[in-house]
CHARMM-style PDB file with segment names, atoms N, HN, CA, C and O in Angstrom:
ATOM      1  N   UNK     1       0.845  -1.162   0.000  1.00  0.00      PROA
ATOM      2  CA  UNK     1       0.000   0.000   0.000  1.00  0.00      PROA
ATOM      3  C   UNK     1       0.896   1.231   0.000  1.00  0.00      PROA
ATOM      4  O   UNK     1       1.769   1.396   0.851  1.00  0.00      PROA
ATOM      5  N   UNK     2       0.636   2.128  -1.030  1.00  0.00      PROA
ATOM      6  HN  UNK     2      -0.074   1.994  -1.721  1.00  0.00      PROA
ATOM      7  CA  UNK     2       1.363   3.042  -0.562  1.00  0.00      PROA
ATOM      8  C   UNK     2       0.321   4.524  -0.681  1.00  0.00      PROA
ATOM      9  O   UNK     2      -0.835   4.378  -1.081  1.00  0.00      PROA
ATOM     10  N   UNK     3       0.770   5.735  -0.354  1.00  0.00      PROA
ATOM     11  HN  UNK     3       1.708   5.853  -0.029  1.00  0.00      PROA
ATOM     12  CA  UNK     3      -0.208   6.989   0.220  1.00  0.00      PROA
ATOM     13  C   UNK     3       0.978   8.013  -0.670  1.00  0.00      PROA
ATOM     14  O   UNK     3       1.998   7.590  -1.215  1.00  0.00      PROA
ATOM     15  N   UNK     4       0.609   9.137  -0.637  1.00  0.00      PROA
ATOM     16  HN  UNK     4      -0.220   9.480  -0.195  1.00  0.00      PROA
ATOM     17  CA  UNK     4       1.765  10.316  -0.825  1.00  0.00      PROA
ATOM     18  C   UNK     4       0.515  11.328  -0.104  1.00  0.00      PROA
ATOM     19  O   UNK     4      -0.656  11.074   0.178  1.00  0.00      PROA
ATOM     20  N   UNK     5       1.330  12.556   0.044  1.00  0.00      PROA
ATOM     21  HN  UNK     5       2.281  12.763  -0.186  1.00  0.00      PROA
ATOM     22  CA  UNK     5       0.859  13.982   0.797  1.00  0.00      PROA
ATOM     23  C   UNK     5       1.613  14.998   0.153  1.00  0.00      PROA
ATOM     24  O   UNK     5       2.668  14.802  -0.449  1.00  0.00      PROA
ATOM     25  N   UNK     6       0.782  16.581   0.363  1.00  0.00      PROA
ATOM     26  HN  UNK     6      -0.075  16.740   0.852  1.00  0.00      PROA
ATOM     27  CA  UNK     6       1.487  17.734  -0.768  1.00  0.00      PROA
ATOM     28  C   UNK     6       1.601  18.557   1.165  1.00  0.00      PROA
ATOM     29  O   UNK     6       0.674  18.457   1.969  1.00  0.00      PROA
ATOM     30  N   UNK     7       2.983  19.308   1.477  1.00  0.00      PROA
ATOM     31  HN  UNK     7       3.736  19.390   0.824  1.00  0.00      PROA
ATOM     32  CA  UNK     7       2.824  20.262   2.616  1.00  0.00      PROA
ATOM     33  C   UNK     7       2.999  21.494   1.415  1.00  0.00      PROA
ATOM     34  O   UNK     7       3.502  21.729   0.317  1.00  0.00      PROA
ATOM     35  N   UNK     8       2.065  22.162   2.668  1.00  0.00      PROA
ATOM     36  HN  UNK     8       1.656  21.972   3.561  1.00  0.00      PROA
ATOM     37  CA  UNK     8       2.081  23.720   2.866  1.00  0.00      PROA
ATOM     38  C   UNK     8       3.180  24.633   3.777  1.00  0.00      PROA
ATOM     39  O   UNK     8       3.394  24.236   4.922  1.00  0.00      PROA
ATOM     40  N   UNK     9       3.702  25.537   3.421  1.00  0.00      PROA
ATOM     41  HN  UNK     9       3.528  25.859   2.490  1.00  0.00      PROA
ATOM     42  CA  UNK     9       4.389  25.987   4.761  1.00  0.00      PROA
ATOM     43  C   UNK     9       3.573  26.399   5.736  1.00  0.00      PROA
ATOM     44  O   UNK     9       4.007  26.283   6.883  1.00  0.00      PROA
ATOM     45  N   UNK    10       2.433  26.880   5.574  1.00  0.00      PROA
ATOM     46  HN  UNK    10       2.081  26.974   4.643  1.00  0.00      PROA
ATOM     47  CA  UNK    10       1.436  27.706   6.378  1.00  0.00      PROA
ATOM     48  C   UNK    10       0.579  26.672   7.147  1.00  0.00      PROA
ATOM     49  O   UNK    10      -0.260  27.228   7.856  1.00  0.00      PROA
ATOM     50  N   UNK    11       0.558  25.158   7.208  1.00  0.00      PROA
ATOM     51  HN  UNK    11       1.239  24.707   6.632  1.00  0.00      PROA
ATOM     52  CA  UNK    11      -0.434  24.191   7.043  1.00  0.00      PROA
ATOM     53  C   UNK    11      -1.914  24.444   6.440  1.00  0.00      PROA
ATOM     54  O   UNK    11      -3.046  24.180   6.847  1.00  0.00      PROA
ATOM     55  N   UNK    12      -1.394  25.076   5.283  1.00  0.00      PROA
ATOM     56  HN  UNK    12      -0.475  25.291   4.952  1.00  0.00      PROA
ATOM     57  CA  UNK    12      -2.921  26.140   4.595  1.00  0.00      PROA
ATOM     58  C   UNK    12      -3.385  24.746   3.551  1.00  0.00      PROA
ATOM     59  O   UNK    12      -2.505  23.904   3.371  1.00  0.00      PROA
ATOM     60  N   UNK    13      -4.584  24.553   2.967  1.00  0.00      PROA
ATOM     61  HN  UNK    13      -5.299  25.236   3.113  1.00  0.00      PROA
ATOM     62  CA  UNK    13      -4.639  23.885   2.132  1.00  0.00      PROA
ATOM     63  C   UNK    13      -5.129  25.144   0.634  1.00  0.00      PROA
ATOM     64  O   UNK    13      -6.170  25.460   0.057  1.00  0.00      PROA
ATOM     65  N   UNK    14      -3.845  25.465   0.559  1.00  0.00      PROA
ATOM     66  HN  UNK    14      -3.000  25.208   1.027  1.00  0.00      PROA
ATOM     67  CA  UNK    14      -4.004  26.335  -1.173  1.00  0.00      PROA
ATOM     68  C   UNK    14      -3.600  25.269  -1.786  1.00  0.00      PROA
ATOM     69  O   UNK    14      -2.976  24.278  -1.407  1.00  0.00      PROA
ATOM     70  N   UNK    15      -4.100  25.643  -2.936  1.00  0.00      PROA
ATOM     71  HN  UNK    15      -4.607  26.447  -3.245  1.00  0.00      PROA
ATOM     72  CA  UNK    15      -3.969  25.156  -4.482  1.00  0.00      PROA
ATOM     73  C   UNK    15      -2.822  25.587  -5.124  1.00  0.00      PROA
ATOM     74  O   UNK    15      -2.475  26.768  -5.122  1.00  0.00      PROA
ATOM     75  N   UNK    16      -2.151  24.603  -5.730  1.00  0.00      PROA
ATOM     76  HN  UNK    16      -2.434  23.644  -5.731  1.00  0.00      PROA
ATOM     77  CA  UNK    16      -0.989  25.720  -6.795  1.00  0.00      PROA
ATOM     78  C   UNK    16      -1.241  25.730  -7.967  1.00  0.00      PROA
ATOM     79  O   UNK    16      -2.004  24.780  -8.143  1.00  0.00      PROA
ATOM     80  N   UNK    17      -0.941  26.579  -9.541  1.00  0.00      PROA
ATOM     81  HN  UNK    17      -0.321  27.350  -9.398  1.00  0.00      PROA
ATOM     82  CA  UNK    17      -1.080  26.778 -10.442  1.00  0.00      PROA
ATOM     83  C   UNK    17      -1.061  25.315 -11.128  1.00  0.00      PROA
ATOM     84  O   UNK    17      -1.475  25.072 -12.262  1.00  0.00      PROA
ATOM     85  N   UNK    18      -0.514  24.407 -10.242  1.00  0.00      PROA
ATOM     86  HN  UNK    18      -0.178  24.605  -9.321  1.00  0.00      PROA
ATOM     87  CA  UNK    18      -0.463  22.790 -11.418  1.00  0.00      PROA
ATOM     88  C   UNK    18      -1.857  22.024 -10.869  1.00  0.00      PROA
ATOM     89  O   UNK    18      -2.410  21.080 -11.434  1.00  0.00      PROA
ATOM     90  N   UNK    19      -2.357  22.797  -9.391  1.00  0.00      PROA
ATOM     91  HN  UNK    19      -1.908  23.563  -8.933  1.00  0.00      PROA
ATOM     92  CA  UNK    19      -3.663  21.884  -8.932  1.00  0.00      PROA
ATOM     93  C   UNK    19      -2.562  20.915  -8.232  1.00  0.00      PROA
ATOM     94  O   UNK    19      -2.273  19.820  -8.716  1.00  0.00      PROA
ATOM     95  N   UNK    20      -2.076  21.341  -7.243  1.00  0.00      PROA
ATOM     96  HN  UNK    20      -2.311  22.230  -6.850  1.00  0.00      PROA
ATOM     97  CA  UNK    20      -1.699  20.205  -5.967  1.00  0.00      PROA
ATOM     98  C   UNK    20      -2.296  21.162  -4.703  1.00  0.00      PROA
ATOM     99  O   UNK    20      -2.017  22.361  -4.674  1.00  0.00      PROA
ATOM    100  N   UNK    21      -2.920  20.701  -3.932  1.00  0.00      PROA
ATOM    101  HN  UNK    21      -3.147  19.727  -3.955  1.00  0.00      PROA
ATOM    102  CA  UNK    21      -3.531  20.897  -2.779  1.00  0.00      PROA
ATOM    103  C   UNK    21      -2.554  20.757  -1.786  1.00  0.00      PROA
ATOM    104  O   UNK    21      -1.831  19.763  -1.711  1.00  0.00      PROA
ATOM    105  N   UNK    22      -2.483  22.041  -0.758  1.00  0.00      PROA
ATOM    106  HN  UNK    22      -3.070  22.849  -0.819  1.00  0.00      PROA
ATOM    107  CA  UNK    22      -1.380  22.103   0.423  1.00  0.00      PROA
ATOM    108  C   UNK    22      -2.298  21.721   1.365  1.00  0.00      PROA
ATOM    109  O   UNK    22      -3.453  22.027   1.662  1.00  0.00      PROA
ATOM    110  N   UNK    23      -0.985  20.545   1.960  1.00  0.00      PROA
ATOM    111  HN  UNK    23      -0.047  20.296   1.718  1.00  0.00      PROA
ATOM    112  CA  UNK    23      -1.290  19.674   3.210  1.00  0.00      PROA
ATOM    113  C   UNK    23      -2.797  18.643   3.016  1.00  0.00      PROA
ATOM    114  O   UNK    23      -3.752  18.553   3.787  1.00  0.00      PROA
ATOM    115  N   UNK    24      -2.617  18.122   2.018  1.00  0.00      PROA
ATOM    116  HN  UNK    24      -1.841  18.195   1.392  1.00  0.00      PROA
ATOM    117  CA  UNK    24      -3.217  17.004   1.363  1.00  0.00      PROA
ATOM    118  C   UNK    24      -3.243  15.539   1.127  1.00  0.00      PROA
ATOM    119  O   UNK    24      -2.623  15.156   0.135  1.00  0.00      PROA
ATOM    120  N   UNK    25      -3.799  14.717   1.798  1.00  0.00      PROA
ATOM    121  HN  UNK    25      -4.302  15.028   2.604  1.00  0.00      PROA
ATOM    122  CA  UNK    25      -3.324  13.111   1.191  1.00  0.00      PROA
ATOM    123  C   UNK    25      -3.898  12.936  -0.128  1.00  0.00      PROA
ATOM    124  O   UNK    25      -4.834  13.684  -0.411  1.00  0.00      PROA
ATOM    125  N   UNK    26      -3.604  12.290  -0.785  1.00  0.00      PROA
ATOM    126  HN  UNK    26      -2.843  11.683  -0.555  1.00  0.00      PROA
ATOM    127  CA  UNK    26      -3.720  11.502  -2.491  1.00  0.00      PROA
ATOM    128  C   UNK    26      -3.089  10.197  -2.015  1.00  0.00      PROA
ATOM    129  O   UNK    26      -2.088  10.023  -1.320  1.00  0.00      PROA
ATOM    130  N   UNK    27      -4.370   8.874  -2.854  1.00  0.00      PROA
ATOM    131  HN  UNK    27      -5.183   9.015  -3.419  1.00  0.00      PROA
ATOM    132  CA  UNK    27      -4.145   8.110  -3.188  1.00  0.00      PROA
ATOM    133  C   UNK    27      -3.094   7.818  -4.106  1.00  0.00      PROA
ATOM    134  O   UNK    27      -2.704   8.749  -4.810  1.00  0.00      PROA
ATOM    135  N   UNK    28      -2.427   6.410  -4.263  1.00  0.00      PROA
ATOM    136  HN  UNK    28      -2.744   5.653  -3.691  1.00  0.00      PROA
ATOM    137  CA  UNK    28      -1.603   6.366  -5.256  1.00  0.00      PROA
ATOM    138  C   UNK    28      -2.346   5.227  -6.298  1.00  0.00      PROA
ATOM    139  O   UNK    28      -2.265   4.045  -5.963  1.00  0.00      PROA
ATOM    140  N   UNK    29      -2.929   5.511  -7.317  1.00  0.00      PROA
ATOM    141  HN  UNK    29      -2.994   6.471  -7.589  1.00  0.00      PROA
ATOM    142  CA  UNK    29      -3.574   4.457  -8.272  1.00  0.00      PROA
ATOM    143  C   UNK    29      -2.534   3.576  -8.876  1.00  0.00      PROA
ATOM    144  O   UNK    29      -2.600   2.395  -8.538  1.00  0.00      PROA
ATOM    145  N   UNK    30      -1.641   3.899  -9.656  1.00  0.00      PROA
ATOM    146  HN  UNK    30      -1.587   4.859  -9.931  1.00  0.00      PROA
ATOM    147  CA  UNK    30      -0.524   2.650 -10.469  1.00  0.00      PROA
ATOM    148  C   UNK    30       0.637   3.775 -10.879  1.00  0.00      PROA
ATOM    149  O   UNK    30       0.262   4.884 -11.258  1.00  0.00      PROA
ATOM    150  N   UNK    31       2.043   3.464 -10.794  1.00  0.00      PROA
ATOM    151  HN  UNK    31       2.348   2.563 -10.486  1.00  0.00      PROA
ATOM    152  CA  UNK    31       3.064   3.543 -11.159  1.00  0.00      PROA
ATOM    153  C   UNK    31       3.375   2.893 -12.539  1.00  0.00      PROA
ATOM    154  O   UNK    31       2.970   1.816 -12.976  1.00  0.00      PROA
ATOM    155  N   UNK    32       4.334   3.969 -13.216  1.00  0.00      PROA
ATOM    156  HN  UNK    32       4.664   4.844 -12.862  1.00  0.00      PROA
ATOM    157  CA  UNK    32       4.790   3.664 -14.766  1.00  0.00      PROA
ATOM    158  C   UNK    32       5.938   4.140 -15.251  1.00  0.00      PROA
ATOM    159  O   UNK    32       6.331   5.254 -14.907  1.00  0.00      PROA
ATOM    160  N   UNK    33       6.655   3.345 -16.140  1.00  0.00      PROA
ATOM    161  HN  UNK    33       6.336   2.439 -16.419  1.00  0.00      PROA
ATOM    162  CA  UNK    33       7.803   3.886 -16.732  1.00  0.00      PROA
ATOM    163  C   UNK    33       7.468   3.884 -17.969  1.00  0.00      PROA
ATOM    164  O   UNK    33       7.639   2.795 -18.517  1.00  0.00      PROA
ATOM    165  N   UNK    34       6.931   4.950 -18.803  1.00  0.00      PROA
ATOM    166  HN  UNK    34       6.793   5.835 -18.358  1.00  0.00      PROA
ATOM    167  CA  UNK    34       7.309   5.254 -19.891  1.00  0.00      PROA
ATOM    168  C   UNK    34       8.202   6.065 -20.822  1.00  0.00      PROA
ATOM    169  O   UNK    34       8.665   7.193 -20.659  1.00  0.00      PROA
ATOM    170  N   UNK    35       8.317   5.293 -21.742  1.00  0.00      PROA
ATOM    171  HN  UNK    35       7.940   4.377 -21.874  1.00  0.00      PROA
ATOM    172  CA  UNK    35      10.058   5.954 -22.541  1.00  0.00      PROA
ATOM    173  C   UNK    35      10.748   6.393 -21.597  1.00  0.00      PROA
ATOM    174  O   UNK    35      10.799   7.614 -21.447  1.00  0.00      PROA
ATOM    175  N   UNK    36      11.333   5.686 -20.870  1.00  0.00      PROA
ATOM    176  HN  UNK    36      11.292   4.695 -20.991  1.00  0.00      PROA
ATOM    177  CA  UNK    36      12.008   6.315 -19.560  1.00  0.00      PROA
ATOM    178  C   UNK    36      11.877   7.469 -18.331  1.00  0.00      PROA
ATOM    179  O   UNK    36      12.673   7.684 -17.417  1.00  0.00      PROA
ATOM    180  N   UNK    37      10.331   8.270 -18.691  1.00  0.00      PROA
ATOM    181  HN  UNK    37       9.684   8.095 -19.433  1.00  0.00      PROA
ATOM    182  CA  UNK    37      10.021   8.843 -17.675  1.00  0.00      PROA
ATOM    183  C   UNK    37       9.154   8.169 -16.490  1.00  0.00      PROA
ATOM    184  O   UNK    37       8.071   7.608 -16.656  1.00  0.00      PROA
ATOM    185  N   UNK    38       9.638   8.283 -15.614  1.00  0.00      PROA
ATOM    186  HN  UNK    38      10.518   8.739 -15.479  1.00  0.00      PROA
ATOM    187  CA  UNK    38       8.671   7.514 -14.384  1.00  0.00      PROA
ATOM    188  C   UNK    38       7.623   8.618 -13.927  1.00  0.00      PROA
ATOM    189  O   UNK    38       7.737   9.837 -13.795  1.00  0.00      PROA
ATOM    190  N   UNK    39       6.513   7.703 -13.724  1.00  0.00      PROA
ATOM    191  HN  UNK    39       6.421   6.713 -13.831  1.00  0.00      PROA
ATOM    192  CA  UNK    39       5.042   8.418 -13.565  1.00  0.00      PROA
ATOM    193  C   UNK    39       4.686   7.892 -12.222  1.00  0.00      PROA
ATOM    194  O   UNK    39       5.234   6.918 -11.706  1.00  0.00      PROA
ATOM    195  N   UNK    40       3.781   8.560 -11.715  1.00  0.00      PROA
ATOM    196  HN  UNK    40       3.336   9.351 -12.135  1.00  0.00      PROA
ATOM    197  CA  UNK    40       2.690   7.857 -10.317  1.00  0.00      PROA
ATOM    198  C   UNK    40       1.420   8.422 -11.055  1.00  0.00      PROA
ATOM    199  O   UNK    40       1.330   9.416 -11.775  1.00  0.00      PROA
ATOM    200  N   UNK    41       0.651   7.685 -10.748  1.00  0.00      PROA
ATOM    201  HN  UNK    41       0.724   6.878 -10.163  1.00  0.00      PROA
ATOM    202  CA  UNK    41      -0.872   8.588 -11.303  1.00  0.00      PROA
ATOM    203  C   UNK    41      -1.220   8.600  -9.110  1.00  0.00      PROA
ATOM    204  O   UNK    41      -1.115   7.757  -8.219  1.00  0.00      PROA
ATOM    205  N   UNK    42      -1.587   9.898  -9.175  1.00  0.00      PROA
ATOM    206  HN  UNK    42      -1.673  10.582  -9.899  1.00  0.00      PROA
ATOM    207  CA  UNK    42      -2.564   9.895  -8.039  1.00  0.00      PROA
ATOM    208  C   UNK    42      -3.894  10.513  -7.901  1.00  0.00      PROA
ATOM    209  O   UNK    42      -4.016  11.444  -8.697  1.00  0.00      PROA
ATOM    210  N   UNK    43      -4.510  10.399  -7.466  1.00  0.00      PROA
ATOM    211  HN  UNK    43      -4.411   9.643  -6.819  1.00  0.00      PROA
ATOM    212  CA  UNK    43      -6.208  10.503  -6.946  1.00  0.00      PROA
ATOM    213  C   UNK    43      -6.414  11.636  -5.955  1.00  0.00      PROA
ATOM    214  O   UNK    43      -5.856  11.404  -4.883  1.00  0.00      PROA
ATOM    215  N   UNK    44      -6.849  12.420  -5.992  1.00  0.00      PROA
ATOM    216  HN  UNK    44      -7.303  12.608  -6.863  1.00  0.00      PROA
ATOM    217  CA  UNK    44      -8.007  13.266  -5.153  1.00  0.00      PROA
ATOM    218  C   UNK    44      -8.819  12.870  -4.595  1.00  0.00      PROA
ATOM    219  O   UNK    44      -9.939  12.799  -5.101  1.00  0.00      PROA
ATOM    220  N   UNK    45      -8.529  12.397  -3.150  1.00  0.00      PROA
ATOM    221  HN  UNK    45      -7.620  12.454  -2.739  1.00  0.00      PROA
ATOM    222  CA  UNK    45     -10.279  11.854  -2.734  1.00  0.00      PROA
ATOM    223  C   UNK    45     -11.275  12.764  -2.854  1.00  0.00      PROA
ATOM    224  O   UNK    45     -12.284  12.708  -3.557  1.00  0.00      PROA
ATOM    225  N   UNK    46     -10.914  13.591  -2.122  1.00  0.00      PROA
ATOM    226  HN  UNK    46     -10.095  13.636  -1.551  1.00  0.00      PROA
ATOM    227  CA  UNK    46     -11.644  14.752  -2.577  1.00  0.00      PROA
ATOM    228  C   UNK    46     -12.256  15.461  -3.850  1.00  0.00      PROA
ATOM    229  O   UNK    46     -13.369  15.987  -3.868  1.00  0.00      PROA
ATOM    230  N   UNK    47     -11.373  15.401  -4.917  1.00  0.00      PROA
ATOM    231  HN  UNK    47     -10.469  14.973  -4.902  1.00  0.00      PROA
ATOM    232  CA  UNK    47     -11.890  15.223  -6.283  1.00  0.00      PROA
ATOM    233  C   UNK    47     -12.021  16.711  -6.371  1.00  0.00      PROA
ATOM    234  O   UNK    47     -12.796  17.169  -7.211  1.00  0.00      PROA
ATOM    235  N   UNK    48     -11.514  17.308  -5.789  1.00  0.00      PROA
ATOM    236  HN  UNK    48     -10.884  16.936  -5.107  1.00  0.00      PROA
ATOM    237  CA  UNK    48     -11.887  19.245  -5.960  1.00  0.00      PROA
ATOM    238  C   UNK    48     -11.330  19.492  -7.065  1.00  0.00      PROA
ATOM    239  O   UNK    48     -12.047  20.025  -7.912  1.00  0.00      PROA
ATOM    240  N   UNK    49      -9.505  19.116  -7.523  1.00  0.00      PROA
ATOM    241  HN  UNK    49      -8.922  18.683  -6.835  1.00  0.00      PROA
ATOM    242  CA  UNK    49      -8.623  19.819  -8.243  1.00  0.00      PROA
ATOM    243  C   UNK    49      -8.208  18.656  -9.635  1.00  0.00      PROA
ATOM    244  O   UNK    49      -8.616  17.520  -9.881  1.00  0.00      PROA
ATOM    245  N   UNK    50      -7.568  19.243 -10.096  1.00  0.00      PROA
ATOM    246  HN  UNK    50      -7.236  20.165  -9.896  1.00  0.00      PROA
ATOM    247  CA  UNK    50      -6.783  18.500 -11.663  1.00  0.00      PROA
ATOM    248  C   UNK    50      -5.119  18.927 -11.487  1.00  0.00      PROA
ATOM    249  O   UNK    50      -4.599  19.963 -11.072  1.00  0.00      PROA
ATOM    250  N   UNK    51      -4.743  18.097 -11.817  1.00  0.00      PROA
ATOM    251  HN  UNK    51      -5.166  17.256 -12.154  1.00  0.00      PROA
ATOM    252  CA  UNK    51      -3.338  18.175 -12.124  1.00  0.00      PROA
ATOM    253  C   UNK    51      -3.204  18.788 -13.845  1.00  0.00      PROA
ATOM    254  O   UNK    51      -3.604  18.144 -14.815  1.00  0.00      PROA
ATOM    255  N   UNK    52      -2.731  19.782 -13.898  1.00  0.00      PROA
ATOM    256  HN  UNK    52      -2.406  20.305 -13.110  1.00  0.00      PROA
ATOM    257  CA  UNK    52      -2.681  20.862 -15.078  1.00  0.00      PROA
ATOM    258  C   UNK    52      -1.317  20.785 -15.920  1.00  0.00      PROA
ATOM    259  O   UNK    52      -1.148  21.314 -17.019  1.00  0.00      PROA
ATOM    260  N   UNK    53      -0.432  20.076 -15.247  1.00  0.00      PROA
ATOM    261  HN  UNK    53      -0.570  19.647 -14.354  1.00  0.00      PROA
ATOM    262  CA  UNK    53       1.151  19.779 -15.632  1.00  0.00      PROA
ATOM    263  C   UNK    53       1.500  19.042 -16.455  1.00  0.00      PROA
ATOM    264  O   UNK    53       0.759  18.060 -16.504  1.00  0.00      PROA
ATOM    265  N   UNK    54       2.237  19.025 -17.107  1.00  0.00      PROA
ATOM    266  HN  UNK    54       2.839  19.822 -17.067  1.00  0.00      PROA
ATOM    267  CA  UNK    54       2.919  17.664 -18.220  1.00  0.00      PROA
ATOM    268  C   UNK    54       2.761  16.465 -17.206  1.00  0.00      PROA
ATOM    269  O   UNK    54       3.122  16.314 -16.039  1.00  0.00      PROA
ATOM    270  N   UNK    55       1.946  15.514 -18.285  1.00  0.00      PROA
ATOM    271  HN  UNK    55       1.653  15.636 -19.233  1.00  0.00      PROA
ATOM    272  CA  UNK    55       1.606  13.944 -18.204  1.00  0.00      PROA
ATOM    273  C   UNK    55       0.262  14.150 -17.686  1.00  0.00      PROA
ATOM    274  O   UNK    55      -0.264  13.050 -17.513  1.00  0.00      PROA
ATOM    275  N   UNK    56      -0.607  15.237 -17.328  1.00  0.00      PROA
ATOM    276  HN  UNK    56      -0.180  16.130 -17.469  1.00  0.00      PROA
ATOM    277  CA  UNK    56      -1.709  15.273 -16.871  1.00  0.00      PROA
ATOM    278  C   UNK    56      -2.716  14.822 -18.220  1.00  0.00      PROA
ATOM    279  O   UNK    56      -2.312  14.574 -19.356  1.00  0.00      PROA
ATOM    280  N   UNK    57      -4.243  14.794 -17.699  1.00  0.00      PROA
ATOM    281  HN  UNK    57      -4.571  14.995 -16.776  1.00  0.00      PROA
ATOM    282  CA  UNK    57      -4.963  13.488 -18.462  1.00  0.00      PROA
ATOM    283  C   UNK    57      -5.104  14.472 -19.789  1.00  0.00      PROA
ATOM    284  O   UNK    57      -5.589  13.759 -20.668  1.00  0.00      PROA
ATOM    285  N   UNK    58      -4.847  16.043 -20.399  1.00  0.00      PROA
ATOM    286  HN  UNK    58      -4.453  16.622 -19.686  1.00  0.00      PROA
ATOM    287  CA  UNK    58      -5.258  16.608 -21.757  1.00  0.00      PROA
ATOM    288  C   UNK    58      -3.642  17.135 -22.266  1.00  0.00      PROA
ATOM    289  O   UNK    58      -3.403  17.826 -23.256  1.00  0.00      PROA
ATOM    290  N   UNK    59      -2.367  16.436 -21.006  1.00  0.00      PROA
ATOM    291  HN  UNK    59      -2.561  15.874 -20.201  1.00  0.00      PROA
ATOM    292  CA  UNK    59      -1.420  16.387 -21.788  1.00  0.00      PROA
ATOM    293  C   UNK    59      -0.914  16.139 -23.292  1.00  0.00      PROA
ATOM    294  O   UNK    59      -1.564  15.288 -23.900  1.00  0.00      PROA
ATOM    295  N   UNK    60       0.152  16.753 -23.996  1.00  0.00      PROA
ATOM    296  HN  UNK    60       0.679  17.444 -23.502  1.00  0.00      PROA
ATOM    297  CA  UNK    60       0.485  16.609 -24.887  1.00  0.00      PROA
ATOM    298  C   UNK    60       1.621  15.479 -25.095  1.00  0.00      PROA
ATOM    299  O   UNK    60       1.972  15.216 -26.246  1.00  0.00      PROA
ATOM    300  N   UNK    61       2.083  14.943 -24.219  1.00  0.00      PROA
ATOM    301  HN  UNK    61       1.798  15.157 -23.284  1.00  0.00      PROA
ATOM    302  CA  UNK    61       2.646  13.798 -23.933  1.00  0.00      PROA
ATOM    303  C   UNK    61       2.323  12.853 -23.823  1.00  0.00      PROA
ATOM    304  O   UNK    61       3.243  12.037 -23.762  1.00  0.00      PROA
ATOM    305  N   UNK    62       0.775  12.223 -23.711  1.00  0.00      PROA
ATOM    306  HN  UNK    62       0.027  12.886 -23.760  1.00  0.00      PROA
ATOM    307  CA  UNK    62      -0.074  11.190 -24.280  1.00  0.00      PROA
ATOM    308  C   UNK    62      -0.420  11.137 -25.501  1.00  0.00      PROA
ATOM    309  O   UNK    62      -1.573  11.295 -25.902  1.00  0.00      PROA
ATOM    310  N   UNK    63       0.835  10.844 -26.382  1.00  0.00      PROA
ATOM    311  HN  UNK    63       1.772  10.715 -26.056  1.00  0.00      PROA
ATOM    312  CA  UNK    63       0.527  10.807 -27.786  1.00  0.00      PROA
ATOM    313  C   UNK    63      -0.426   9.381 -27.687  1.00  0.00      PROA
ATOM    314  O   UNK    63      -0.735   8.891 -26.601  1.00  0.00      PROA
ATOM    315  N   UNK    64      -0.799   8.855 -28.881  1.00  0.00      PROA
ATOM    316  HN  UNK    64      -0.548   9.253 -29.763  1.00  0.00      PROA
ATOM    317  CA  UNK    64      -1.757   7.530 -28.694  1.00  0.00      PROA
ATOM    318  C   UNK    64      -0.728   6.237 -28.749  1.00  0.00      PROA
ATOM    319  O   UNK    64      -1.345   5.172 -28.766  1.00  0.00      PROA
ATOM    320  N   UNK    65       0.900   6.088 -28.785  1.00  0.00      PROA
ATOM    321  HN  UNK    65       1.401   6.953 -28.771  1.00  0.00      PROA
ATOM    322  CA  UNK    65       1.232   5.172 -28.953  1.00  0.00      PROA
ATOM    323  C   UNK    65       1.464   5.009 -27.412  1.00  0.00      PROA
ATOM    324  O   UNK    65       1.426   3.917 -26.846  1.00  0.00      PROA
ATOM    325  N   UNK    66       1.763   6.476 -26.649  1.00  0.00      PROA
ATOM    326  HN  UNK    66       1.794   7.363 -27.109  1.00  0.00      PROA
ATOM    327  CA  UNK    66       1.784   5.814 -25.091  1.00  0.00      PROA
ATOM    328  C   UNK    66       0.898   5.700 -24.655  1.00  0.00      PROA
ATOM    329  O   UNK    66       1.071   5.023 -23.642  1.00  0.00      PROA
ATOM    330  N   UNK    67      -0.736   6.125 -24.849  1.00  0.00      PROA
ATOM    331  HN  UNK    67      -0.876   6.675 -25.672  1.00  0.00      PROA
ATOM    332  CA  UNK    67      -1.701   5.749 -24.192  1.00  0.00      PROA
ATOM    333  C   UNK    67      -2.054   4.042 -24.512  1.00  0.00      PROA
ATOM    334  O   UNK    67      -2.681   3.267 -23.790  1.00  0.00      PROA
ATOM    335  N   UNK    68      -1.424   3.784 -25.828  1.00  0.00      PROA
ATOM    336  HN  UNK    68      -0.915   4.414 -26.415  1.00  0.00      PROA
ATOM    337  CA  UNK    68      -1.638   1.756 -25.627  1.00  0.00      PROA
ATOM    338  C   UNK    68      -0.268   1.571 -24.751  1.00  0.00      PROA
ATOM    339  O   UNK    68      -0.494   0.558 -24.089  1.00  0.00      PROA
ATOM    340  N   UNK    69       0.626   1.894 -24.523  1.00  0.00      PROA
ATOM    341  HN  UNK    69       0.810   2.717 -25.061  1.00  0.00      PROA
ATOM    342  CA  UNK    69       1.608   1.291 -23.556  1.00  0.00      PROA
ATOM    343  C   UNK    69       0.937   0.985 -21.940  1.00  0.00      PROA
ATOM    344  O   UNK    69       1.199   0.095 -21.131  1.00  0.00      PROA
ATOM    345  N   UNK    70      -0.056   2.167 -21.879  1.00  0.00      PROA
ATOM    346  HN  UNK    70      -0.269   2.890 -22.537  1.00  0.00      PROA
ATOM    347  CA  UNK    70      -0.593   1.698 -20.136  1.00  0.00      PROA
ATOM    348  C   UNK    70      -1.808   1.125 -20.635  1.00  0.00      PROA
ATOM    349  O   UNK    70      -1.633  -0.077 -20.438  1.00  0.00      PROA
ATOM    350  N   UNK    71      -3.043   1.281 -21.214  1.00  0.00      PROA
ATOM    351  HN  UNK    71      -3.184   2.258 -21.374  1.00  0.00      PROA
ATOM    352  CA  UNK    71      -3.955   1.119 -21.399  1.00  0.00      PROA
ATOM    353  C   UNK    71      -4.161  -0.289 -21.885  1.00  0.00      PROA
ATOM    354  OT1 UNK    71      -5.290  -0.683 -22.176  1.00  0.00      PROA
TER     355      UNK     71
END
């Protein structure tokens, strides 16, 4: 089983411009190495925010030959 968490310095729960939530747990759904970049996908229980960053789900780095590599 594993967990990850985002800190805040403030123990504030802000948002940052990529959508990580301060002082937050996230699930960890599945780990990946593609073309040599290593990925975690994680979860929002909460489900408030999106991850907005490269490898996120309207990334341009999910061309369709890596979406059949996990899929």
């Amino acid at each position: 089983m594993l967990g990850a968490g985002s800190l805040d310095d403030e123990g504030k729960e802000n948002t940052t411009d990529l959508g990580i939530v301060g002082s937050h747990a996230y699930s960890v759904l599945d780990v990946a190495e593609i073309d040599g970049t290593k990925l975690i996908q994680l979860a929002n229980p909460w489900g408030g925010t999106e991850w907005k960053g490269a490898w996120g789900d309207d990334s341009a780095q999910w061309t369709q030959k890596r979406k059949n590599m996990i899929y």
